[in-house]
SESELO-178171 format. One record per residue (C-alpha): residue number from 1; residue in three letters; x, z, y. Coordinates in nm, 3 decimals. Example, Ala and Ser with C-alpha at 12.3 -4.5 7.8 and 13.67 -1.06 7.14 Angstrom:
<rs>
{n 1; res ALA; east 1.230; up 0.780; north -0.450} $
{n 2; res SER; east 1.367; up 0.714; north -0.106} $
</rs>
This chain:
<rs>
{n 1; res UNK; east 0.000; up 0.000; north 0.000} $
{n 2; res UNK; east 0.134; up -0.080; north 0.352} $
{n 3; res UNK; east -0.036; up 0.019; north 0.654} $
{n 4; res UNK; east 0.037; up -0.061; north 1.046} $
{n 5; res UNK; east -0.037; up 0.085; north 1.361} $
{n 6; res UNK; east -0.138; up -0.203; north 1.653} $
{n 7; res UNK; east -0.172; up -0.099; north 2.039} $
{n 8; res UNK; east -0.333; up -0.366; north 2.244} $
{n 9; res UNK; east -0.431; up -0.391; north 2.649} $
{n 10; res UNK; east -0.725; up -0.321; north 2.749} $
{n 11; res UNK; east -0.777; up -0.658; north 2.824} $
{n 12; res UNK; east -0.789; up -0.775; north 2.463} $
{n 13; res UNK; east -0.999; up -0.472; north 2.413} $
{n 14; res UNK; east -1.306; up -0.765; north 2.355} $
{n 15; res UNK; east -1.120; up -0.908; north 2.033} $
{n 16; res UNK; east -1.126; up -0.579; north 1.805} $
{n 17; res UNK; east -1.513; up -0.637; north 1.657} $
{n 18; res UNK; east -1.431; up -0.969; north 1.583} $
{n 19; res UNK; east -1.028; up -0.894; north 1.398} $
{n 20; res UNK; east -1.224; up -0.605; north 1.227} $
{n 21; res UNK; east -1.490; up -0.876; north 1.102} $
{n 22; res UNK; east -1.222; up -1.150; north 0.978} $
{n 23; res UNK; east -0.963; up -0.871; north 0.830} $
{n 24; res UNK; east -1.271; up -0.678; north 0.663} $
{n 25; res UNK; east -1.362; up -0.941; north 0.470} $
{n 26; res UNK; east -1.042; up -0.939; north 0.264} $
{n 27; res UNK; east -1.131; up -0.738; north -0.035} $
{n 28; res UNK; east -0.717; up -0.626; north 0.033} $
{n 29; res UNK; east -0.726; up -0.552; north 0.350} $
{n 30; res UNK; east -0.892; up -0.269; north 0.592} $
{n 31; res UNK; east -0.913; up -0.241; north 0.918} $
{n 32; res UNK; east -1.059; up 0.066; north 1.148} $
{n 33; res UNK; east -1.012; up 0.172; north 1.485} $
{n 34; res UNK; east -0.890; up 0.543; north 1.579} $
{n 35; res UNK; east -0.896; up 0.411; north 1.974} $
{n 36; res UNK; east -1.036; up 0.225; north 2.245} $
{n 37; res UNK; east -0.702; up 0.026; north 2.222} $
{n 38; res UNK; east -0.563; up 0.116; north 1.860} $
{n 39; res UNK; east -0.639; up 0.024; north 1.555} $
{n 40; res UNK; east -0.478; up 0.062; north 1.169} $
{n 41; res UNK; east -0.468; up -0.198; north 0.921} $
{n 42; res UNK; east -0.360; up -0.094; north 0.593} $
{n 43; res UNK; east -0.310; up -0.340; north 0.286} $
{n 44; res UNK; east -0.270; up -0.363; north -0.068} $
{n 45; res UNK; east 0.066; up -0.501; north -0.053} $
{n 46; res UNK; east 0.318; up -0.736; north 0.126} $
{n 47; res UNK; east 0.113; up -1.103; north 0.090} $
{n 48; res UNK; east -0.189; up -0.945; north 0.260} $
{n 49; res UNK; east -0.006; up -0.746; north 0.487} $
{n 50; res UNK; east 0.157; up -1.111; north 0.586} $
{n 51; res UNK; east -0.227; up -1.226; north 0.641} $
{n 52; res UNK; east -0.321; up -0.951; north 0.846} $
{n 53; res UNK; east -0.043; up -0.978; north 1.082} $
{n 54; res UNK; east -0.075; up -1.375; north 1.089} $
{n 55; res UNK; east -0.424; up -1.329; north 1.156} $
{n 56; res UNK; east -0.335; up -1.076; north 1.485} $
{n 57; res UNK; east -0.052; up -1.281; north 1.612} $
{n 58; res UNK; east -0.318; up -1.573; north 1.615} $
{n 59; res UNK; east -0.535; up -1.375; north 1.791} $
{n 60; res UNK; east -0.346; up -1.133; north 2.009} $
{n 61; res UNK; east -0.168; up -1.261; north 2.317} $
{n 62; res UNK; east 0.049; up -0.938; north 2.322} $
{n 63; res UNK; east 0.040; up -0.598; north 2.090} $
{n 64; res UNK; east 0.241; up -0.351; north 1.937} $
{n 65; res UNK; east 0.344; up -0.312; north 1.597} $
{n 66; res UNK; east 0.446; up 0.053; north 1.466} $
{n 67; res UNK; east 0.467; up 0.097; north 1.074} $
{n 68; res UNK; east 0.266; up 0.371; north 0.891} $
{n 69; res UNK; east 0.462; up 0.634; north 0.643} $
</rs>
C-alpha cells in the first residue's frame, strides 16, 4: 500500500469533487479529503499509485506531493 499527501491552492480548490470522482472509481485506488485544500490518496501498489499521480498532474496546474509512512 502507498499513500500520498497533495496540498493544492485554493484556486484549484473547484477540481477536488471531480479527482475524487475519476480516482474513486479505481477499485485500487482511494481518495478522501482531510482539508479544504488537502487531500490523501492511498493505493494498492506502485502501477496505481503511477495512475493516480498521472491523473493529478493532468489535472493540477500546481500541488504538492508529501509521501505517507
Amino acid at each position: 500500500m502507498k499513500a500520498i499527501k497533495v496540498f493544492i491552492d485554493m484556486e484549484e480548490q473547484h477540481k477536488m469533487l471531480p479527482l475524487i470522482e475519476e480516482l474513486n472509481r479505481n477499485d485500487d485506488i482511494a481518495m478522501m479529503c482531510v482539508g479544504e485544500t488537502e487531500f490523501v490518496v492511498a493505493a494498492s501498489g506502485e502501477c496505481a499509485m503511477a495512475y493516480a499521480k498521472a491523473v493529478l498532474a493532468k489535472t493540477l496546474n500546481d500541488c504538492t506531493i508529501e509521501n505517507c509512512k
